[in-house]
C-alpha positions, 0 to 999 in steps of 0.5 A: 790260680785266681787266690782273691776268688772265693771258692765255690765250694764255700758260696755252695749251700747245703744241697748244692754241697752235697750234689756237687752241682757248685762245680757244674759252671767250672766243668762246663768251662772245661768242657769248651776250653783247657782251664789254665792254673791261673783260671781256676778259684783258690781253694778254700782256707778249710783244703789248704794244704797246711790247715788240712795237716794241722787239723788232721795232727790235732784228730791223731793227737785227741784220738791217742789222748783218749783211747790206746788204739788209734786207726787213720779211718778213725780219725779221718772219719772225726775230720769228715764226719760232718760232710759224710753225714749231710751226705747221708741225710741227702739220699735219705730224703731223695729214698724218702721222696721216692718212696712217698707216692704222688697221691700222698703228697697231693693230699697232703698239700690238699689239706695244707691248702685248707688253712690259709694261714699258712700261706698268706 
């Protein structure tokens, strides 16, 4: 494992997380040859293994301290609420571009269009 690599993940921004797609130059690799442990990128310090066990003993801790019953999907989603949410917020604008009809968004760039402004 290549440990003086940043991972991907981390150089990803925040539609390229979401989408998976910083995982695509990885799999096409994969797809031409076996990837060997020494070829693939060192893991992010935020999915290593002992920072992964000290962030989840510190959401059961704070979990218990402020309420009696504690549940693992509880404080699994206090760990990964904010990826779930981006996650969320991502297929509400792919639903809202959908739905928004080509003629709307035309004359809606119309309009901008009117006010250089904008764009100079």
């Amino acid at each position: 494992m290549r440990t003086n690599e940043q991972s991907p993940e981390l150089k990803a921004g925040l539609l390229s997380s979401i989408t998976f797609s910083w995982i695509g130059k990885l799999l096409s690799q994969g797809y031409k040859h076996t990837h060997s442990t020494e070829e693939l990128p060192g893991l992010s310090i935020y999915q290593q293994p002992h920072v992964c066990h000290m962030s989840f003993k510190l959401a059961w801790k704070l979990r218990r301290e402020t309420r009696t019953y504690t549940t693992l999907s509880k404080v699994l989603w206090n760990m990964h609420k904010s990826k779930v949410l981006n996650f969320a917020v991502f297929w509400l604008i792919i639903i809202a571009c959908q739905l928004i009809e080509p003629t709307i968004i035309y004359f809606i760039v119309k309009d901008l269009l009117k006010y250089p402004t904008y764009f100079t």
